[in-house]
N, C-alpha and C positions, 0 to 999 in steps of 0.2 A: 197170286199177283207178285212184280215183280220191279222192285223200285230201285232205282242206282242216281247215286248222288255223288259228285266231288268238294273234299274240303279241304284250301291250302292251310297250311301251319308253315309260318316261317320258323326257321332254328337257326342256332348258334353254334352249332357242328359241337364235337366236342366231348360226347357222351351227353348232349344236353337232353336235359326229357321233358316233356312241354304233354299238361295233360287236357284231352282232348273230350272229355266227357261230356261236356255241355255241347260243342259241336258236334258229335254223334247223337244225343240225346235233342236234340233240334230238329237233325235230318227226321229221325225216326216221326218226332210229333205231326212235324210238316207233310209225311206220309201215308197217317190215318190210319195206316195198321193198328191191330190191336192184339193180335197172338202171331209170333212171325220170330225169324231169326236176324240176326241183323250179322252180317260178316265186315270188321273192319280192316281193312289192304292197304300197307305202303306200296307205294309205288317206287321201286328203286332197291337196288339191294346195301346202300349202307346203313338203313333204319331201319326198327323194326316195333312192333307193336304189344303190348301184353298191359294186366293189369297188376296195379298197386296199388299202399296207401298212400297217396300222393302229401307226404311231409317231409320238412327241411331234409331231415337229417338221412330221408332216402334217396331223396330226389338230388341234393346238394353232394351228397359222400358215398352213400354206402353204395346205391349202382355202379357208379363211375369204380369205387373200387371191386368190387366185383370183379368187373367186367376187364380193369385192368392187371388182375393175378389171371385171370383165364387168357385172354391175350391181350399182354402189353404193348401199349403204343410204339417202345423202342425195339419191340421184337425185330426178328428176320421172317420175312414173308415173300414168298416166291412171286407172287399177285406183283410186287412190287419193283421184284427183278425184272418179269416181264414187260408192265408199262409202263417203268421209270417216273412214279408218282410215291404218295406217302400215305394211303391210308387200305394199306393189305389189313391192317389190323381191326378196319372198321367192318371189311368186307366178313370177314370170323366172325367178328361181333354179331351182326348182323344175321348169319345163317343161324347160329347159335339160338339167340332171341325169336328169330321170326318175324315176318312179312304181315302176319294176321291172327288176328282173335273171332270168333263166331261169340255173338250175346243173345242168348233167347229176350224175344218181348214180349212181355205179360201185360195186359189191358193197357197195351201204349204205352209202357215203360219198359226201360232198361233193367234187368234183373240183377244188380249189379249191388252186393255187401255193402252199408255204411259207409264204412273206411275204404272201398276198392274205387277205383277212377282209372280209366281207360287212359293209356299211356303212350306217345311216342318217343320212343330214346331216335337222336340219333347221334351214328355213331361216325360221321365224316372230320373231317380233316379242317371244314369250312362252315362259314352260314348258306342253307342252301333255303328253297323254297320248296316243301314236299308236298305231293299232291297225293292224298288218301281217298280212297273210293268208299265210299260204306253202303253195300248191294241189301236190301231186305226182302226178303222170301216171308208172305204169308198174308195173313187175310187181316 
């Protein structure tokens, strides 16, 4: 079986990361599976998906600095020679991190560590409205 569902998450552009756990973990209930994999998809390439322990001092600092020593905001980015815009650095970001996470489901749950919470950063320039697919394969 084979189930596809969309979830918007509004963001604050920014490096912001907005965690998504409970709305994936919904989808899945609402679906009835009980052993299955559940794949989570941004749609768009300046966000991207992965998990965490979703606390202050990850969520608020240490991603955003990260992500800012790997490519900084104020870089040179050819992305940006091209279309005369300001976030080459988001588009990096973004390949960098990833589009999707796959999560096994066990008796209709997420298999997912205590501390681990499925994650959206993203990495634009603006507040945007993102639309993530999360497709579940299994019975």
């Amino acid at each position: 079986m084979v189930k596809t569902e969309t979830i918007e998450v509004r963001t604050k552009g920014n490096c912001d990361v907005v965690n998504i756990t409970e709305q994936v973990s919904e989808v899945v209930a609402k679906s009835g599976v009980s052993e299955a994999t559940v794949t989570v998809f941004n749609v768009g390439s300046t966000a991207g998906i992965t998990t965490t322990e979703y606390e202050p001092g990850l969520v608020n600092y240490d991603i955003a600095a990260l992500f800012e020593k790997i490519a900084p905001a104020n870089g040179r980015y050819e992305h940006e020679e091209t279309w005369h815009d300001d976030n080459g650095h988001a588009h990096v970001r973004a390949t960098l991190l990833g589009p999707s996470l796959s999560v096994p489901v066990v008796d209709g749950r997420l298999t997912l560590g205590t501390w681990q919470q499925i994650i959206l950063v993203d990495f634009d320039t603006r507040a945007r409205t993102r639309t993530i697919i999360c497709q579940i394969i299994g019975e």
